[in-house]
VOGU-3710 file (C-alpha; in Angstrom, 3 decimals, decimal comma):
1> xxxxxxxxxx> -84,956/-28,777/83,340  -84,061/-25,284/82,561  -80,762/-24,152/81,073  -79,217/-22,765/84,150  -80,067/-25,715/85,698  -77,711/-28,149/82,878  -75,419/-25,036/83,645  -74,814/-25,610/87,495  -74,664/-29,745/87,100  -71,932/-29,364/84,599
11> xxxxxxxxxx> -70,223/-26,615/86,522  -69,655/-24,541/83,387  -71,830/-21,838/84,272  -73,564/-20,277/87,058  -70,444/-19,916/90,028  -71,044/-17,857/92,574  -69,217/-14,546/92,176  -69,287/-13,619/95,668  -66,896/-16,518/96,643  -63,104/-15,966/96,988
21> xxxxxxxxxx> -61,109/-17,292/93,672  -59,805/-20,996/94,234  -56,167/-21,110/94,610  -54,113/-22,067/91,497  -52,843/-25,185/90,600  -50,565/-26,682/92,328  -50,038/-24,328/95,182  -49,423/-21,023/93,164  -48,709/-18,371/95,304  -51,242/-15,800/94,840
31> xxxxxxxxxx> -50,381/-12,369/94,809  -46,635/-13,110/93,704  -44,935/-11,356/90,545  -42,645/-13,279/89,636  -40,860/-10,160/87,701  -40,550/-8,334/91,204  -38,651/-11,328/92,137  -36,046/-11,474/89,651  -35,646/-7,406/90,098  -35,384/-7,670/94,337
41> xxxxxxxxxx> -33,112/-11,241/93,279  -30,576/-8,815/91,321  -30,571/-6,133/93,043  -29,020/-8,617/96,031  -26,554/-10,003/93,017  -25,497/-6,877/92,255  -24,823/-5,719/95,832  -23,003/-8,535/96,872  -20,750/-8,307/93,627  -20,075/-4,663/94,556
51> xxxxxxxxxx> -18,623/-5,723/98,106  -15,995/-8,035/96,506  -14,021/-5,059/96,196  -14,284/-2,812/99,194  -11,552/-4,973/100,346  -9,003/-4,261/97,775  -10,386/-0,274/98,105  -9,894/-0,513/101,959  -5,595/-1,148/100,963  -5,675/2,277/99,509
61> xxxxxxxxxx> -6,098/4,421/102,819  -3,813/1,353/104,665  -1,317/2,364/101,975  -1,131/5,785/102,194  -1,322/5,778/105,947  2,169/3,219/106,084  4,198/5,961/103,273  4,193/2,940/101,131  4,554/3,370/96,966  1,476/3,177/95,293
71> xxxxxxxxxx> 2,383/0,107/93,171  2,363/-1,908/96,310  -1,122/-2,132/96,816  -1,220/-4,230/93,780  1,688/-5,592/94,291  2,130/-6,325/97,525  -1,606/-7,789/97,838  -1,912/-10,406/94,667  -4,010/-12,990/96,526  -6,467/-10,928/97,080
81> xxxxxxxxxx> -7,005/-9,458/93,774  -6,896/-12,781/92,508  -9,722/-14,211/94,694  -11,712/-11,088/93,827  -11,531/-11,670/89,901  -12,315/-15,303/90,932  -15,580/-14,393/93,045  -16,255/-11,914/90,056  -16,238/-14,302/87,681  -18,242/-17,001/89,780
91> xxxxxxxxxx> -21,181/-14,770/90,599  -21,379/-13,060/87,157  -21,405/-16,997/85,967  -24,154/-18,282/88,449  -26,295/-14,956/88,199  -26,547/-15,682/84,459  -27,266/-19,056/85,059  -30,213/-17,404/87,414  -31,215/-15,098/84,718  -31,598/-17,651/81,979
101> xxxxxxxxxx> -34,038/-19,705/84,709  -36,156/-17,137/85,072  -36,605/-16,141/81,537  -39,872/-17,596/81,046  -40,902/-17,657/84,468  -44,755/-15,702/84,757  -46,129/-17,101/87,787  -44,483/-18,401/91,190  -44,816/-21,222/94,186  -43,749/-20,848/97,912
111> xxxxxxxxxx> -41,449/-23,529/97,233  -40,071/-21,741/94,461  -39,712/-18,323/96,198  -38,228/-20,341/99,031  -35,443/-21,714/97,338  -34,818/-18,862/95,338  -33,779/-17,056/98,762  -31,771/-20,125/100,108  -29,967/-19,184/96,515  -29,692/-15,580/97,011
121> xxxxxxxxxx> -28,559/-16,874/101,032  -25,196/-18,589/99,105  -24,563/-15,306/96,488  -24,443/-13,162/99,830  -22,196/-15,387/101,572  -19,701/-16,020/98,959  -17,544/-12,455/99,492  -16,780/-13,932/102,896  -15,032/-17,202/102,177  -13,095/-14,593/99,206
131> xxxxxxxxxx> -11,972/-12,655/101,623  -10,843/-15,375/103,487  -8,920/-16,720/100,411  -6,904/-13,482/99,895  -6,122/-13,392/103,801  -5,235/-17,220/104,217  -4,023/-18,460/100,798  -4,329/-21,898/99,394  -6,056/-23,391/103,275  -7,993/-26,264/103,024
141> xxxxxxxxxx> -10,813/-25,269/105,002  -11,132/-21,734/102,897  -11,139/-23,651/100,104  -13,974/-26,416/101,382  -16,081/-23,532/102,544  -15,848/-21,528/99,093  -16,792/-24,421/97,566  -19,451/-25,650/100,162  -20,961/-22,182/98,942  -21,002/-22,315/95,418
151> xxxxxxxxxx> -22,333/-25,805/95,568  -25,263/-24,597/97,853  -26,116/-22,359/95,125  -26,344/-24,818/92,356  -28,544/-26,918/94,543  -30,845/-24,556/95,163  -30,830/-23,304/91,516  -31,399/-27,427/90,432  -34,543/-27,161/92,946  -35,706/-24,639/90,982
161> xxxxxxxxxx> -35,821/-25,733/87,796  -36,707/-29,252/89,109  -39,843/-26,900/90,496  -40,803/-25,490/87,143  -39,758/-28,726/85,081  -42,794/-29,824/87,008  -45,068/-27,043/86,737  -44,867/-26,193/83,558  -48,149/-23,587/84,116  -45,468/-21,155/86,045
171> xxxxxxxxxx> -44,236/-20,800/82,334  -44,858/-18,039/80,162  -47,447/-18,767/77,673  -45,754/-16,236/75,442  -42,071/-18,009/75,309  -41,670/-20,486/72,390  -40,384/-23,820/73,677  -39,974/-22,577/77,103  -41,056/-26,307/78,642  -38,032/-27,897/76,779
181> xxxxxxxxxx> -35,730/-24,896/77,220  -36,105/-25,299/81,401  -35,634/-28,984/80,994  -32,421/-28,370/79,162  -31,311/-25,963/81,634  -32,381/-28,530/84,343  -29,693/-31,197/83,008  -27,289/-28,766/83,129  -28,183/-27,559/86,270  -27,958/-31,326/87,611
191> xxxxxxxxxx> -24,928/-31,371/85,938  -22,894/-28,764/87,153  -24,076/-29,841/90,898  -22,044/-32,653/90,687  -19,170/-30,785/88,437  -18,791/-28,670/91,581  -18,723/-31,750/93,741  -15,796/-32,839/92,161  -13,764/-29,831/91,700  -14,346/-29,917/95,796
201> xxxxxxxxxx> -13,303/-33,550/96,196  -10,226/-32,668/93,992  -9,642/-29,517/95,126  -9,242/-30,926/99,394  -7,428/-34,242/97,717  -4,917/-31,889/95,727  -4,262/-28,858/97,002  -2,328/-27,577/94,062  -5,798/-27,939/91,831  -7,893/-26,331/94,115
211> xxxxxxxxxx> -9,261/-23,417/92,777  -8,227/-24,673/88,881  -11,124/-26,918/89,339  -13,188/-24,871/88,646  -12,591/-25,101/84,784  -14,650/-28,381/85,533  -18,039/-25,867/85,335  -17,316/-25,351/81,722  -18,009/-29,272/80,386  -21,671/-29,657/81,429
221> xxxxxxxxxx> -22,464/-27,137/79,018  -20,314/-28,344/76,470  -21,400/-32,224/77,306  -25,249/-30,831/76,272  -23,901/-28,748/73,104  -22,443/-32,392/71,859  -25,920/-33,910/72,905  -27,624/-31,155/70,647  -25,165/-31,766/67,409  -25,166/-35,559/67,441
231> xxx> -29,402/-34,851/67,890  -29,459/-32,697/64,676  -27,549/-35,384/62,472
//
């Protein structure tokens, strides 16, 4: 038996070039760039930051219209600044969170792209339950939908990195220790899901807390920072 014979038993030789490429592993999606992604994915971040304060710019006009002194648009309208910093601070803190997933992301799934959207879905939402805060104060509902948001957003981000945890060929060949660094951010992720669960549970069974709860974001990452130093002893 000839060569090319050996070559087309074993497979390693001798395909067919005329035949469409097999799909990927694992249902890649072919096609896909996973950089365009995380360019179209902040572009929406950065747009739906922006409208947090057309709000606050719309008291301006309202202002001058009603002969009022400039000092009470502040003044006069605390709530609502306050829920804007809040929202500021909450999408700045999950888009980060976003930006550090996709760090060593090369390659992408339908699932993945699909849940990435039901994340960008939540970011979009969130100035409308803000808006609400500054108009409606400390109501329960407001506050159950603003967190009902938020959480929807870590889910889907957990998803994600549950996705890639997974796959680890969506990775970037070129990142050092990008397996271990997406199963870090994984626990975390997993972590602050249920963080924001109970900041919502506290914040409906306390009213006073509600927003304050928040703070509760901050130990998952500092739970994992202990995990690392008692690790490297």
């Amino acid at each position: 038996m000839g060569a090319s014979g050996l070559s087309n038993e074993t497979g390693t030789e001798g395909a067919d070039t005329g035949r469409a490429p097999a799909p990927g592993p694992r249902g890649l999606e072919p096609g896909a760039s996973a950089e365009r992604l995380l360019l179209f994915t902040d572009a929406v971040a950065a747009i739906s930051i922006t409208l947090l304060i057309l709000p606050l710019v719309d008291l301006v006009p309202e202002a001058v219209a009603a002969h009022e002194e400039p000092s009470k648009v502040i003044t006069d309208h605390l709530d609502q600044i306050w829920s804007f910093l809040l929202s500021f601070v909450v999408i700045s803190n999950v888009w980060l969170e976003h930006h550090r997933t996709f760090a060593a992301v090369g390659k992408l799934t339908r699932p993945l792209m699909i849940w990435n959207m039901g994340w960008l879905l939540a970011v979009v939402v969130l100035p409308l339950p803000t808006e609400m805060i500054g108009a409606f104060g400390r109501d329960r509902f407001v506050a159950a939908f603003y967190y009902a948001t938020l959480l929807a957003s870590m889910v889907c981000r957990s998803a994600m990195l549950r996705i890639l945890k997974t796959t680890p060929e969506l990775l970037k060949d070129d990142v050092p220790g990008a397996h271990r660094r997406v199963s870090d951010l994984y626990t975390e992720g997993y972590l602050n899901v249920i963080a924001v669960a109970v900041a919502l549970a506290l914040a409906l069974a306390v009213p006073v807390l509600q927003y304050y709860s928040l703070l509760l974001l901050a130990v998952p990452r500092r739970i994992l920072r202990f995990r690392d130093r008692a690790a490297a002893r």
